[in-house]
LOGUTI-868025 format. One record per residue (C-alpha): residue in three letters; residue number from 1; x, y, z. Coordinates in steps of 0.5 Angstrom, whole numbers, plus 500, padded with zeros to 3 digits. Example, Ala and Ser with C-alpha at 12.3 -4.5 7.8 and 13.67 -1.06 7.14 Angstrom:
REM LOGUTI-868025
res;n;px;py;pz
Ala;1;525;491;516
Ser;2;527;498;514
//
This chain:
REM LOGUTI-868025
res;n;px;py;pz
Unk;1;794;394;904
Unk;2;788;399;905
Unk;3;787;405;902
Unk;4;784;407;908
Unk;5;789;412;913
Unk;6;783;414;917
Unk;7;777;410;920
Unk;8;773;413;926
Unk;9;768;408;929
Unk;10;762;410;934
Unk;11;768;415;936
Unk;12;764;420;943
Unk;13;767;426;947
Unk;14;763;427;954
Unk;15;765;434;957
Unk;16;764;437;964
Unk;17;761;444;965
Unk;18;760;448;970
Unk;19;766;446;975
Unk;20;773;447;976
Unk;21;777;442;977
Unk;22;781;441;984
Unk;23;789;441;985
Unk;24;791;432;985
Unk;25;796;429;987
Unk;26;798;423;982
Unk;27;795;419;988
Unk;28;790;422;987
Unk;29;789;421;980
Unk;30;791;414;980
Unk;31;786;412;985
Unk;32;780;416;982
Unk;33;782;412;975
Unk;34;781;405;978
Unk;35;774;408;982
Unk;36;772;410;976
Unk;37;773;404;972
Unk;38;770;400;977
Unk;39;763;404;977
Unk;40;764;403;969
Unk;41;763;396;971
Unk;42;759;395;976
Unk;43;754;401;974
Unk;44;755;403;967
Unk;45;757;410;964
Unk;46;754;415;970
Unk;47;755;420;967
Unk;48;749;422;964
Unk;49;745;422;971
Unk;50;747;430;971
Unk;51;745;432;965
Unk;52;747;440;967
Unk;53;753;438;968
Unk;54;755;434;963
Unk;55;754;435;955
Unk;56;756;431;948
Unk;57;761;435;945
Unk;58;761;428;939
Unk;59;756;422;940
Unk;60;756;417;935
Unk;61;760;419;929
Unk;62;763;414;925
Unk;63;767;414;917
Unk;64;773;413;914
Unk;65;778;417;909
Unk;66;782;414;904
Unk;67;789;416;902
Unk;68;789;422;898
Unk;69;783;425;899
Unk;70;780;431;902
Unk;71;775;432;905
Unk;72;771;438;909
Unk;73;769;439;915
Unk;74;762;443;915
Unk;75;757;445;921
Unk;76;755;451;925
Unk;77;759;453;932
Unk;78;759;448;937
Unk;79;758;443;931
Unk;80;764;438;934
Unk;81;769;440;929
Unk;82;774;442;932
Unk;83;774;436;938
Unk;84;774;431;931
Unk;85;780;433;929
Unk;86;783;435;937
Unk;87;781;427;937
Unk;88;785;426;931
Unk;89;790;430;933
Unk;90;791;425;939
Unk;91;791;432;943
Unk;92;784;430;947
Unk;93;782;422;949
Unk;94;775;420;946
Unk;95;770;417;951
Unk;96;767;413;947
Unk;97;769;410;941
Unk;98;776;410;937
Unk;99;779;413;932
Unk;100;785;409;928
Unk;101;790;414;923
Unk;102;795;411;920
Unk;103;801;416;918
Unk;104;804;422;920
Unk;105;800;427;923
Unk;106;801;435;921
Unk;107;795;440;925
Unk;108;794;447;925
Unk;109;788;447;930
Unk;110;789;453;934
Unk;111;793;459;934
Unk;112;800;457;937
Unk;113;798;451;939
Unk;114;804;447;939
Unk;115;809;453;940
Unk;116;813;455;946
Unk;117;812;462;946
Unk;118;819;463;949
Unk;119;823;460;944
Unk;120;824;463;937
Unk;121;821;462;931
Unk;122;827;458;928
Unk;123;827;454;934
Unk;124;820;453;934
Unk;125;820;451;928
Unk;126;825;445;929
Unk;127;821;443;936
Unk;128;814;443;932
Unk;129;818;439;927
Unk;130;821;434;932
Unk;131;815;433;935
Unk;132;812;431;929
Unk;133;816;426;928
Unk;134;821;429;923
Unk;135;828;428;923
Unk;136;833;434;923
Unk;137;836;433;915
Unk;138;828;433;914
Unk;139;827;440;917
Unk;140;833;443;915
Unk;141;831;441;907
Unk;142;825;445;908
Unk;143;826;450;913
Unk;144;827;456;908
Unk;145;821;454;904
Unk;146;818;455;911
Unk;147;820;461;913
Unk;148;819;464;906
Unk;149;811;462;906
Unk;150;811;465;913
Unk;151;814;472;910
Unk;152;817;472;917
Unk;153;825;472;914
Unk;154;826;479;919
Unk;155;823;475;925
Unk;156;825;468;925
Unk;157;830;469;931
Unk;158;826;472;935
Unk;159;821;469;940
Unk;160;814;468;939
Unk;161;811;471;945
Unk;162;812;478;942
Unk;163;809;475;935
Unk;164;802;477;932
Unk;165;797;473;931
Unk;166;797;474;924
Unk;167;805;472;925
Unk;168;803;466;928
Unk;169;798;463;923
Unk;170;803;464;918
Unk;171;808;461;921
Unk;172;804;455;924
Unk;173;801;453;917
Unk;174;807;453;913
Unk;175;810;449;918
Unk;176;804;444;918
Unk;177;804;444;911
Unk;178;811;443;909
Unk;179;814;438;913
Unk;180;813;431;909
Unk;181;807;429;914
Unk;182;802;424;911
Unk;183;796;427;913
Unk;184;794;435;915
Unk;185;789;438;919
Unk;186;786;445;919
Unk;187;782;448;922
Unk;188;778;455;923
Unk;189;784;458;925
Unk;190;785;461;917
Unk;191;779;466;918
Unk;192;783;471;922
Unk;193;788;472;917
Unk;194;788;476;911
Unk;195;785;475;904
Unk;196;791;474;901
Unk;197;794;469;906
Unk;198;788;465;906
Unk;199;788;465;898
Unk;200;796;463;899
Unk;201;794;457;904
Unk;202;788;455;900
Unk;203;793;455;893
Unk;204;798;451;898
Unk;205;793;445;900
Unk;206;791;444;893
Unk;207;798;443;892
Unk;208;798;438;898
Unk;209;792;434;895
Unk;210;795;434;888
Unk;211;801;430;891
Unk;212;797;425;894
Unk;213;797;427;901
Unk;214;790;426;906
Unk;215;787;433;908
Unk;216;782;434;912
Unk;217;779;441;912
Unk;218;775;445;918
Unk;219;771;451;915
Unk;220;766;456;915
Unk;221;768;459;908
Unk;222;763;454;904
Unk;223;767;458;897
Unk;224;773;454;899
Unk;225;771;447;901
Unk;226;767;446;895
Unk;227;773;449;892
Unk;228;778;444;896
Unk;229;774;438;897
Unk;230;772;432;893
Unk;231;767;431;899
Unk;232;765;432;905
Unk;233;761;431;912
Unk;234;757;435;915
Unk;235;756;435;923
Unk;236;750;439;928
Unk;237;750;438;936
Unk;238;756;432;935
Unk;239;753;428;931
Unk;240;754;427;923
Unk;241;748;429;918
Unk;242;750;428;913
Unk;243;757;426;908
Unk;244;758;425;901
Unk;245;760;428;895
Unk;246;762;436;897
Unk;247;755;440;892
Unk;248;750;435;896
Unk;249;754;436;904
Unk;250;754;443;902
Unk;251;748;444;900
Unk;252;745;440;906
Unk;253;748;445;911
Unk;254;745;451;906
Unk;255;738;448;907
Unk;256;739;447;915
Unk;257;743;454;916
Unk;258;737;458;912
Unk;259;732;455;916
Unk;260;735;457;924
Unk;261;732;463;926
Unk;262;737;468;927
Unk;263;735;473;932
Unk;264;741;477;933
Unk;265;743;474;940
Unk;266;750;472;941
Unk;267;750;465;944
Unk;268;756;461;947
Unk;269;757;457;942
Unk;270;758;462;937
Unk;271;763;465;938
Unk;272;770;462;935
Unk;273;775;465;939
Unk;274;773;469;946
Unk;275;778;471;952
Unk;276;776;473;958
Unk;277;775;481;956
Unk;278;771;482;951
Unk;279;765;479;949
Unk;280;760;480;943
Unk;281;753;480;945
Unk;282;748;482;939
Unk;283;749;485;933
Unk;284;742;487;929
Unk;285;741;491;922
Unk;286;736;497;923
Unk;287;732;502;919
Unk;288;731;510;920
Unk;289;726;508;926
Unk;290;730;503;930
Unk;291;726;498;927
Unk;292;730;491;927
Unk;293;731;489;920
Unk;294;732;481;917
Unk;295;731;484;909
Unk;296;734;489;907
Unk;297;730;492;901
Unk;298;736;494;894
Unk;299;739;502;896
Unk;300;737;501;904
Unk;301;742;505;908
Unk;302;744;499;913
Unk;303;745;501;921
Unk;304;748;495;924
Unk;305;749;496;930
Unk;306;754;491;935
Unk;307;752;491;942
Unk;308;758;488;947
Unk;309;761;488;954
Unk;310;768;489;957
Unk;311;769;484;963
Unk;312;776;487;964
Unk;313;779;494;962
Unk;314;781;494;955
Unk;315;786;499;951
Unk;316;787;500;944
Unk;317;782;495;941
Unk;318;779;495;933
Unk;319;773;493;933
Unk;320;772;489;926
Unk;321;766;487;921
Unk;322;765;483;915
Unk;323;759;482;911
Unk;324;759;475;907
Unk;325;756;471;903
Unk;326;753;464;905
Unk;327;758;460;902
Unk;328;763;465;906
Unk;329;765;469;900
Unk;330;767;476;903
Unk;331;764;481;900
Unk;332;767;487;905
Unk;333;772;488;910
Unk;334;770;494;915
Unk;335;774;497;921
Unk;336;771;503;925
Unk;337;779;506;925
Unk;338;778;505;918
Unk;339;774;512;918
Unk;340;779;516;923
Unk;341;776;514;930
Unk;342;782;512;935
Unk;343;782;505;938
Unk;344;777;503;943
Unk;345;780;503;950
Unk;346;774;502;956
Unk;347;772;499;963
Unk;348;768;495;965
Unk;349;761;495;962
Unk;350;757;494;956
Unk;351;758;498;950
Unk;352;754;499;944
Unk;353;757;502;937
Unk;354;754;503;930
Unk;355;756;502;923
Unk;356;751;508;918
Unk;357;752;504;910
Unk;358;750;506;903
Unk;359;748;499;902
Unk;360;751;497;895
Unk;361;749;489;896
Unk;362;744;486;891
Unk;363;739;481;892
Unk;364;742;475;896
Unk;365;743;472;903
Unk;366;749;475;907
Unk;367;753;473;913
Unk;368;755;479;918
Unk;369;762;476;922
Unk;370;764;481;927
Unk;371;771;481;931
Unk;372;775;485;935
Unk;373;783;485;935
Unk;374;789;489;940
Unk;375;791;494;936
Unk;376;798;492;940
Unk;377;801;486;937
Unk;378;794;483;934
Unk;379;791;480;939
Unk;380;785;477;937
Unk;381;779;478;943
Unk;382;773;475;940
Unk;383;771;473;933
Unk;384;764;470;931
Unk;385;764;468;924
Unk;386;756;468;924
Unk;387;753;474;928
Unk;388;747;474;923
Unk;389;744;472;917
Unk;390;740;477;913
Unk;391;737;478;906
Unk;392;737;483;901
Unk;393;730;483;897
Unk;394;727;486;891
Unk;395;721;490;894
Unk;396;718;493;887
Unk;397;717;492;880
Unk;398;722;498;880
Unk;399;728;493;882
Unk;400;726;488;876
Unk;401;732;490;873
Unk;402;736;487;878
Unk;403;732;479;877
Unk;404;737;477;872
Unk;405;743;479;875
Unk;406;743;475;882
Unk;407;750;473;881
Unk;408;753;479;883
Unk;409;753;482;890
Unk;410;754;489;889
Unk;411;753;495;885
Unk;412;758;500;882
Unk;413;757;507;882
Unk;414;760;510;876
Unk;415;756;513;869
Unk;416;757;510;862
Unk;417;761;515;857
Unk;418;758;516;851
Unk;419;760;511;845
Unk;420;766;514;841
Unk;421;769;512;836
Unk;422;777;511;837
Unk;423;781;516;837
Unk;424;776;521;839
Unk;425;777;526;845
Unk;426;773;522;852
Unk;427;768;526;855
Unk;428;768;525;863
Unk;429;762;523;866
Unk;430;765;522;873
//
């Protein structure tokens, strides 16, 4: 019997933009589904004809996965890692190509994906469940590992539409993750959760692995999948680069990524999660003089500045910064309620807020993701996960000092105490 629980082969997805599609009756559909299939006949694909209305989401992509293994998922937005697994998920149909999987599947591709907001947790957890293909006694066994994991016990019977996204996350990895599904699926979605919660799930999904199941990993957090993953594969436009050992995929993407020119416009395919209200479209690191920056020399101050644009009237809304590393190692969290000023309520228009940092980083290269959340039931709005790259250089000989410590990020304000000898009285240098 092989060992191989997932094979993908010359697999493409083919998207439409720029068009709604009309109402259709199921005579309609049926009749356009034959049309369609004789022009394919007749006349080949036709869809590349219009280039501006059609894009590749996936083209060509090709590999297996073996029982037991855990493999990462890496590129930029835009990439096609999400429709990969949404292919393998069996929630979208490739155009081309084929994808075989063999097993129980647990996914958590989307926030609340799969869960009926009118129904309560515990019946979405039962629903999720059934739908997975477990039997009854199979969920009641686990049901109150699920619920502890979740940290949900207070809410469990109440329905889901009056959940956080935070709530939802957490709920929806523990169901994926303790139902006895042979293979799991995880995308992005982790990001927007706490730290602590994203280091338990990361602690869960090793536990996953060590018993022998199949995980495929989706992340932005290059930390995590080198830590995770025994291997990985790297996708860009669609297409897959490169796969191998973990290190060298990583690597690759480092290389590439570094070499993208980040001008601090926002593009489509950036964001990772955008509604219909909100929309982030610059963010740019400048000095005293407005002058934008991409190196930033050590104890620069930092005045980064987030330009966005309301398209509906919002209320109450927290504007979010984070700065990483480029192996996704998050260095700060910052929030601009954090220092007292009231949630962001606003019409329509484009809007601009600046954040004045004494800048504490040492010399690497740093990401800046920005998001924005209701302050009303955590709603996320929008999130870009990679806003900007920029680097922090030694400028002078004065900043040698720093040469042989690179593998810190940042610099703790403080003073040394004079030597004592124990059981002398200390002198406070605070």
């Amino acid at each position: 019997m092989s060992d191989t629980v997932i094979r993908v082969e010359n697999l493409g997805k083919l998207y439409r933009i720029g068009e709604a599609l009309p109402y259709k009756t199921l005579r309609d559909s049926i009749t356009n589904a034959f049309t369609n299939f004789i022009k394919k006949i007749s006349k080949g694909f036709p869809f590349e004809k219009s280039h501006s209305k059609y894009f590749w989401a996936l083209r060509n992509v090709s590999f297996e996965v073996k029982r037991g293994e855990v493999t990462g998922v890496i590129g930029r937005n835009g990439a096609g890692k999400s429709t990969l697994l949404k292919i393998l998920s069996r929630i979208t149909i490739p155009t081309e190509g084929y994808a075989q999987v063999r097993g129980h599947i647990s996914s958590l591709l989307e926030i609340g994906i799969g869960f009926h907001p009118e129904l309560t947790g515990r019946d979405n957890v039962y629903f999720n469940g059934a739908i997975l293909g477990m039997k009854r006694q199979e969920i009641q066994r686990k049901f109150d590992e699920i619920v502890a994991f979740a940290e949900i016990e207070k809410f469990i019977d109440t329905p889901m539409k009056h959940y956080s996204s935070g709530m939802y996350v957490r709920l929806a990895f523990a169901v994926a993750a303790y139902l006895e599904s042979e293979i799991l699926l995880v995308d992005e979605v982790l990001a927007v959760g706490d730290i602590g919660f994203q280091k338990k799930c990361l602690g869960k999904m090793e536990h996953i692995a060590g018993e022998g199941r199949t995980v495929l990993f989706v992340s932005h957090n290059m930390s995590a999948v080198k830590e995770l993953c025994t291997s990985a594969m790297l996708l860009d436009q669609g297409q897959k680069i490169f796969a191998g050992p973990v290190d060298e995929v990583v690597n690759c993407y480092l290389d590439s990524s570094l070499n993208k020119l980040y001008t601090g416009e926002i593009s489509l395919d950036m964001h990772s999660f955008q509604s219909e209200t909100f929309s982030f479209e610059k963010v740019s690191i400048n000095n005293n003089v407005g002058q934008s920056l991409c190196h930033v020399k050590i104890n620069e101050p930092l005045a980064i500045t987030l330009r966005f644009s309301v398209k509906q009237p919002v209320q109450n809304v927290r504007i979010g910064i984070g700065l990483g590393t480029i192996l996704g190692v998050r260095v700060a969290t910052l929030h601009h309620t954090d220092t007292g000023l009231q949630p962001f309520s606003g019409d329509v228009g484009v809007y601009e807020i600046e954040l004045n940092v004494k800048n504490p980083l040492l010399p690497n290269t740093y990401i800046i993701s920005v998001w924005v959340l209701s302050t009303l039931g955590g709603e996320l709005l929008d999130y870009v996960p990679e806003a900007l790259r920029f680097d922090v250089v030694e400028i002078s000989a004065d900043d040698y000092i720093y040469h042989g410590y690179k593998a810190a990020l940042v610099q703790i304000e403080g003073g040394w105490g004079q030597v004592r000898r124990v059981g002398d009285k200390p002198k406070n240098t605070f």
